[in-house]
N, C-alpha and C positions, 0 to 999 in steps of 0.2 A: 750839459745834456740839453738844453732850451734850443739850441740849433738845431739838433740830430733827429732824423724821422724817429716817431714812435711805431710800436711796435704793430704790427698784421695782424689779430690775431681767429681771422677767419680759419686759421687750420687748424685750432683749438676745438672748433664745433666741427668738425671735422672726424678730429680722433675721438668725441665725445660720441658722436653719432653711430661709431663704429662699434667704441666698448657696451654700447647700452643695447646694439644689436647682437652682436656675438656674445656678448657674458649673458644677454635674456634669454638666446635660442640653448646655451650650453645643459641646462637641467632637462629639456625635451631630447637631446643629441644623448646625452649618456642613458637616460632611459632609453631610449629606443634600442641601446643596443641588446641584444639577446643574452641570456645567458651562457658563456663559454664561446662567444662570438669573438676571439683575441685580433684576430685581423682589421674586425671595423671599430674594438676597442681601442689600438692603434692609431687607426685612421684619428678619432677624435680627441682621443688623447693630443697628440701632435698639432693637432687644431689648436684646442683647447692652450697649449703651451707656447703657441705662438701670440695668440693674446696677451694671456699672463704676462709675458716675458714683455710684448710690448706696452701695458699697461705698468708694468713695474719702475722701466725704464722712463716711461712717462713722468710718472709721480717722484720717480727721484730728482729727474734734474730739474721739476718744477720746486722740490725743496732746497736743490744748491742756488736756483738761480735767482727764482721770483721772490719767493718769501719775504727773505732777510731784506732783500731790495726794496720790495714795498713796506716795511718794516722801518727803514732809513728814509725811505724819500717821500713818505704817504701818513709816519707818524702814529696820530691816537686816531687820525680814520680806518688804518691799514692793520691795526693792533687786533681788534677784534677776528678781523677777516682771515688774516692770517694764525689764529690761534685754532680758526676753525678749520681751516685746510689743513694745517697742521694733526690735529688732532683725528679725522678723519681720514688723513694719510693712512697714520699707524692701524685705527681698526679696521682699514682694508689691506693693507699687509698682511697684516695677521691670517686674515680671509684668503688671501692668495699662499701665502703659507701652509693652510690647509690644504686647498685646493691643489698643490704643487704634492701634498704629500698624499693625499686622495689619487692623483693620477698616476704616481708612480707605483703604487699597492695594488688599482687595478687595470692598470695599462695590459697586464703579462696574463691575466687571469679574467674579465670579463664578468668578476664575481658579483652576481647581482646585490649582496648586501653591502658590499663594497663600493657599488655602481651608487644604490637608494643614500646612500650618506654621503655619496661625491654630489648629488645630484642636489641635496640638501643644501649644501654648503655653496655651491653657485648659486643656487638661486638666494641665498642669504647674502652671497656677494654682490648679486646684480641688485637685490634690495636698496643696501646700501652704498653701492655705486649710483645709482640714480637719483638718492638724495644728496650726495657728497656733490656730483654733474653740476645737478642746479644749482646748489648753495654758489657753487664757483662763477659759472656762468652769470650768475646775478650781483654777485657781491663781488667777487676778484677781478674777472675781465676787464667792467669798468677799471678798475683800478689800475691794469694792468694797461688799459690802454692808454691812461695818463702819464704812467712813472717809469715805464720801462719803453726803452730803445727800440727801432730797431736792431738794431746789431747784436744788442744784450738777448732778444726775443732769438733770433738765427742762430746763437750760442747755444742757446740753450735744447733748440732745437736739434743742431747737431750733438748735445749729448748725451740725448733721450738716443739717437741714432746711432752711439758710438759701439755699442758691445751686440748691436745687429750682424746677425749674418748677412753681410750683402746679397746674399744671391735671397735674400727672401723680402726688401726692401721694397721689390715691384709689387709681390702681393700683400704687402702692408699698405703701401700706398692706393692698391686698386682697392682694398677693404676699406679703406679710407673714402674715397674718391667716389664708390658708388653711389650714395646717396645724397652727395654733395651738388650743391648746386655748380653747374658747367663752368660759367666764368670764374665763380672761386677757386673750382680746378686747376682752370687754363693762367690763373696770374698767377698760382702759388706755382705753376712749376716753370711758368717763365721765369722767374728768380731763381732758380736753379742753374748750375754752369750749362754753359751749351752742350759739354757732352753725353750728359743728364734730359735735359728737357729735352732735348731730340727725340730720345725713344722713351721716356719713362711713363708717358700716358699711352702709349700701342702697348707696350711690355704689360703695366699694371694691371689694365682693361682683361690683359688675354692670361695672366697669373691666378687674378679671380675671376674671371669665368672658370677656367681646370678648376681651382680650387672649389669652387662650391659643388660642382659636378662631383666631385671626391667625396665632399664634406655633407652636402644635404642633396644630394641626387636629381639636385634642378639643375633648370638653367640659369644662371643669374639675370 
């Protein structure tokens, strides 16, 4: 490993930037919706599960791939840190577990007591997603940017990506990519195959622009 590039891991603060915006706006989004309003329940519903799903995917394959790795090759510095990642994996699964079971109960029905306990339950996730955020950011990343590969980081990257519906990848990555700064944009998607970085920042730009238009009635 001593030869091999270490790992990028600008597009970490990236997907962090995203879930700490979209899982804080989700408790204002299902309030807003009306009572027996099932169409724009929908609308956020469907939002709301596109996160989930890509936060889920996130945290798993940072537990098949980083963990155990820094774990091996980082020791009694990496023990601590990873017990903590760890450990706050599971209490926000749990949290998305809810929220997965919150949205399917009032996806169909718009039921405001249904809505006031979904709405709970996000913002108790976004709590604790922005403690879990920094703990990582402060304590992991170094780590991560010492012990893990490039290549090992790219892996793991692709299988956070693997059980994505492609055709929803542009507006993950524009949900990604808005807040980010430009150049970090523009070199994570040159690494990308050519048939990829060609169009995936015009694609993601114009996936989230529709999509917040949909989702919170601006303009992005």
């Amino acid at each position: 490993m001593s030869n091999e590039p270490l790992a990028d891991v600008r597009d970490m603060y990236m997907a962090h930037t995203m879930f700490r915006r979209e899982i804080g706006n989700a408790p204002a989004l299902v309030r807003g919706v009306a009572p027996g309003d099932v169409d724009r329940a929908v609308i956020v519903a469907d939002h709301l599960a596109i996160v989930d799903n890509s936060l889920h995917h996130h945290h798993t394959a940072e537990d098949r791939h980083l963990w155990p790795r820094l774990a091996e090759r980082a020791g009694a510095e990496a023990e601590p840190v990873v017990q903590v990642m760890e450990a706050q994996h599971g209490a926000i699964d749990k949290l998305l577990d809810e929220l997965r079971t919150g949205l399917a109960d009032w996806r169909g029905t718009a039921d405001p007591v249904l809505g006031a306990s979904l709405a709970d339950t996000a913002a108790e996730l976004h709590e604790r997603l922005v403690e879990h955020l920094a703990t990582e950011e402060d304590r992991a990343l170094p780590l991560i940017e010492r012990h893990i590969t490039a290549a090992e980081w790219a892996g793991m990257i692709a299988d956070g990506a693997g059980d994505v519906d492609p055709s929803q990848i542009p507006l993950i990555f524009g949900m990604m990519a808005h807040d980010a700064d430009p150049d970090t944009v523009r070199d994570i998607i040159a690494q990308m195959p050519p048939e990829v970085s060609g169009v995936l920042g015009d694609l993601a730009a114009q996936a989230y622009a529709d999509h917040v238009r949909k989702v919170y009635g601006v303009s992005a």
